[in-house]
N, C-alpha and C positions, 0 to 999 in steps of 0.2 A: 679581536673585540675585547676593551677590558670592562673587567668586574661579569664575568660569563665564566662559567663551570660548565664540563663537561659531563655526561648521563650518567657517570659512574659513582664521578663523588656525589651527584645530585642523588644518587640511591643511598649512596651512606649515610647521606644527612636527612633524607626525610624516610628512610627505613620501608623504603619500596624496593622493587626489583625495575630491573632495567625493562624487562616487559612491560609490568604494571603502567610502568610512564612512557611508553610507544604507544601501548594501548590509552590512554587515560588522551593523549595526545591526537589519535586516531578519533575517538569517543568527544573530542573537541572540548572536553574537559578543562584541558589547556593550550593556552595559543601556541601554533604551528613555532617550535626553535628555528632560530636562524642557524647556518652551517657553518663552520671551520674550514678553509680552504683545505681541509684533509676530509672533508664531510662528515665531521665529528659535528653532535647536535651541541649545542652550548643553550646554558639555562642564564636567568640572573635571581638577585635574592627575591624577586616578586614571585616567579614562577615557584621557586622553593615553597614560599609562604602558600601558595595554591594548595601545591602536593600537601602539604601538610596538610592543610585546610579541608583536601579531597579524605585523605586518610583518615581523619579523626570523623569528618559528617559516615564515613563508612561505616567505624565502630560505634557511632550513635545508630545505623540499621538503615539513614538513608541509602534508598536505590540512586545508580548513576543519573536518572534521569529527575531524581526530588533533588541532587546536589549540583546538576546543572540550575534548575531554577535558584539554587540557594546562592551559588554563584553568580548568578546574574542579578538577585537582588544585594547582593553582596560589593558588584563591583556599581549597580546604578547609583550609589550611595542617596537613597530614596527613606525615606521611612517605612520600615518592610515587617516591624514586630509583629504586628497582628497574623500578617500572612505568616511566617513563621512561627506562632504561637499557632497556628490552625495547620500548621504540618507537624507541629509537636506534638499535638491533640489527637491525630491521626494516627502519631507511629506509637503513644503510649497506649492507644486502643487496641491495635495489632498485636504490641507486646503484650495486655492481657488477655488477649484472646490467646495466644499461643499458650502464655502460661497454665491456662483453663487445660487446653489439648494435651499439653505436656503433661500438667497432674492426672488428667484424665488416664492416661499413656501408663506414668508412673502405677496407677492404680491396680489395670489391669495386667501390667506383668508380675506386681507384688501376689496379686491374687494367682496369675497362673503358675508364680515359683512355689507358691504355698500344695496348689495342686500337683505339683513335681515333688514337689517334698512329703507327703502326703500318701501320693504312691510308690515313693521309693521303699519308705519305710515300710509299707503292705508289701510290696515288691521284694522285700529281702526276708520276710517272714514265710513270703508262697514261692520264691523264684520264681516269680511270674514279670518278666522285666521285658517281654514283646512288646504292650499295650503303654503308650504315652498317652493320658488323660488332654495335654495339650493340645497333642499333635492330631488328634480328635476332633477337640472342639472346632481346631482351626480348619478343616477338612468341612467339619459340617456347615458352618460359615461361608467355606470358598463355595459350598455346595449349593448355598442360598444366594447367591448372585451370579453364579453361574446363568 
């Protein structure tokens, strides 16, 4: 078959693994490759541009299954902004929500280093370095949903 690459250089150039694109392949992500009379899978530059395509919706946080739709409205070649501006709406909600969790997160370990720091310094005045303040709090916690 000419103008077809086989799965190895197709990783080189779109910075996947050989896995990634079985699977991605499996996931129907991208159309089944036709074989090499050695059963080598063979890609062409479309299939490239997919991978690409899958990889970068990845690092924007799309899941496999918002990048099959994105794909699909991708290849209907339909007028699809809206729908797509209302999946973009959806994952910068998710990103601030995590961000909220994540400072929330950041919060309470600033606070419980400050109470590690706090007893160490009492701790080296009494040698008293048994009793973790955190390992406490967290105990009493586990205790409450037990």
């Amino acid at each position: 078959m000419d103008g077809t690459i086989r799965i190895g250089r197709v990783a080189q150039q779109t910075g996947l693994s050989i896995d990634t694109i079985r699977f991605y392949e499996k996931q129907r992500l991208l159309k089944r490759s036709p074989r090499s009379e050695g059963g080598f899978r063979l890609f062409d530059a479309g299939d490239i541009e997919t991978l690409k395509f899958i990889r970068k919706a990845q690092e924007l946080g799309f899941t496999l299954k918002e990048i099959r739709e994105l794909l699909i409205l991708r290849e209907g070649h339909v007028p699809s902004c809206s729908h797509v501006k209302a999946l973009l709406n959806q994952k910068l909600e998710a990103v601030a929500w995590k961000i909220t969790q994540l400072q929330s997160l950041e919060d309470s370990l600033k606070r419980a280093l400050q109470r590690c720091e706090r007893e160490l310094k009492t701790a080296r005045k009494t040698k008293h370095e048994e009793c973790c303040p955190v390992l406490e709090q967290i105990s009493q916690a586990a205790r409450r949903f037990a």
